[in-house]
C-alpha angles and dihedrals in degrees: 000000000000102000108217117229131255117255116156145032117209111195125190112205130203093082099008112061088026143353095259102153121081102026096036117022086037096044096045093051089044084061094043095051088049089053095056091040090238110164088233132120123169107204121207094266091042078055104055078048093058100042079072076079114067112212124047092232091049091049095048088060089043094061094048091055100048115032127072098211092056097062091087102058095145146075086201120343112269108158143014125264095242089053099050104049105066086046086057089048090051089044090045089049100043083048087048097050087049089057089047095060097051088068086245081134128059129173118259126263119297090001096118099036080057101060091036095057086039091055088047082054108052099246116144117225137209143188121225106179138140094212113097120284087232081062092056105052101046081056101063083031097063099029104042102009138260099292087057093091097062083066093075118079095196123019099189100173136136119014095338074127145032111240122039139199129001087025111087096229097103088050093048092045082057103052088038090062091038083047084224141139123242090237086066091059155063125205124203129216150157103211150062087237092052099049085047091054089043098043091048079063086052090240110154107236145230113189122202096187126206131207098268089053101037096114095041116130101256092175118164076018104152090218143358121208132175082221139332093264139234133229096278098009096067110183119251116239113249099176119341148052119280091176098229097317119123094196127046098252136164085259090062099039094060096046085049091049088051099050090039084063108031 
């Protein structure tokens, strides 16, 4: 059978292109909170608990729902809860951006050599995420410089669509605008919610986990590594074949497009 060639990469990337999570999203929402005055903190466990929800404003909600101790958010009511929640969200971006800019939060390991090798190589990227474009993009800015978002063919990030992770709508947005097929692609992602977003694209997947989705079901996942590896720091094989590479490499990722399709 005609293998069909490798075109695009599709990266998530809160997680994925760095570990963005517990030192920078939690820290940012516990400012904001302060800012408003609003009587929350999300530890670092809460946190991981609340990461099982895709979007800030829906988990927000989700906390205030679902958790006792979030009931009592005021000093004295001052404004709706549909009306707060996409201030916090504003407060908790433009703190996050500030992080961002103090260097407090690299890419991961071999992420950059990755996009660099896969420029070098023609192949087009693309970003699927439920976090704000304006996330995004102070992201590449600070930690590859401002030129780094026109590598990017597609940035589909933050309420572009409906529905988020784990639904497949962001992915299929993505290869919509590419005009592309799944089988022409990878994604990349760091959580059960992600693969099941991807996989719902029919993107085959390659899952960099972190410490708070470790022991996510990535189950049909292409390939599972602890990082993308560096020269001197290779990743450690979590699930898959990497066919005698130690860093996830152009190389690899053909081999692994040809046996995926075999």
């Amino acid at each position: 059978m005609k293998t069909r060639t490798l075109e695009a990469l599709i990266f998530d990337v809160d997680g994925t292109l760095a570990d963005t999570e517990r030192d920078g999203h939690r820290v940012a929402f516990n400012t904001a909170f302060d800012e408003f005055g609003v009587n929350w903190h999300w530890s670092v466990d809460i946190y991981g608990e609340l990461l099982a929800i895709t979007g800030g404003k829906e988990r927000m909600r989700h906390y205030y729902e679902n958790y006792p101790e979030a009931q009592n958010i005021f000093d004295d009511f001052k404004l709706r809860l549909d009306v707060l929640i996409p201030e916090l969200h504003k407060a908790k971006t433009r703190h996050y951006t500030k992080l961002l800019a103090t260097g407090a939060i690299p890419l991961r390991p071999g992420v950059e050599r990755l996009l660099q090798e896969a420029r070098a190589r023609k192949l087009r990227l693309a970003i699927a995420t439920t976090t704000t474009p304006e996330n995004v993009t102070s992201l590449l800015e600070y930690t590859l410089g401002r030129e780094a978002i026109a590598w990017f063919e597609v940035i589909a990030a933050g309420d572009i669509v409906p529905a988020k992770k784990p639904a497949p709508d962001i992915y299929s947005y993505a290869l919509q605008q590419m005009q592309l097929d799944a089988d022409a692609c990878f994604a990349f992602e760091d959580s059960g919610n992600g693969i099941r977003s991807s996989q719902g694209a029919s993107l085959t997947t390659i899952i960099t986990p972190n410490d708070y989705t470790r022991d996510h079901d990535f189950s049909g996942a292409a390939l599972i590594l602890d990082q993308m590896g560096e020269p001197g720091q290779p990743f450690n094989v979590l699930a898959g074949d990497v066919y005698g590479h130690s860093l996830l490499n152009y190389d690899l990722l053909q081999q692994l497009h040809a046996a995926t399709r075999a």
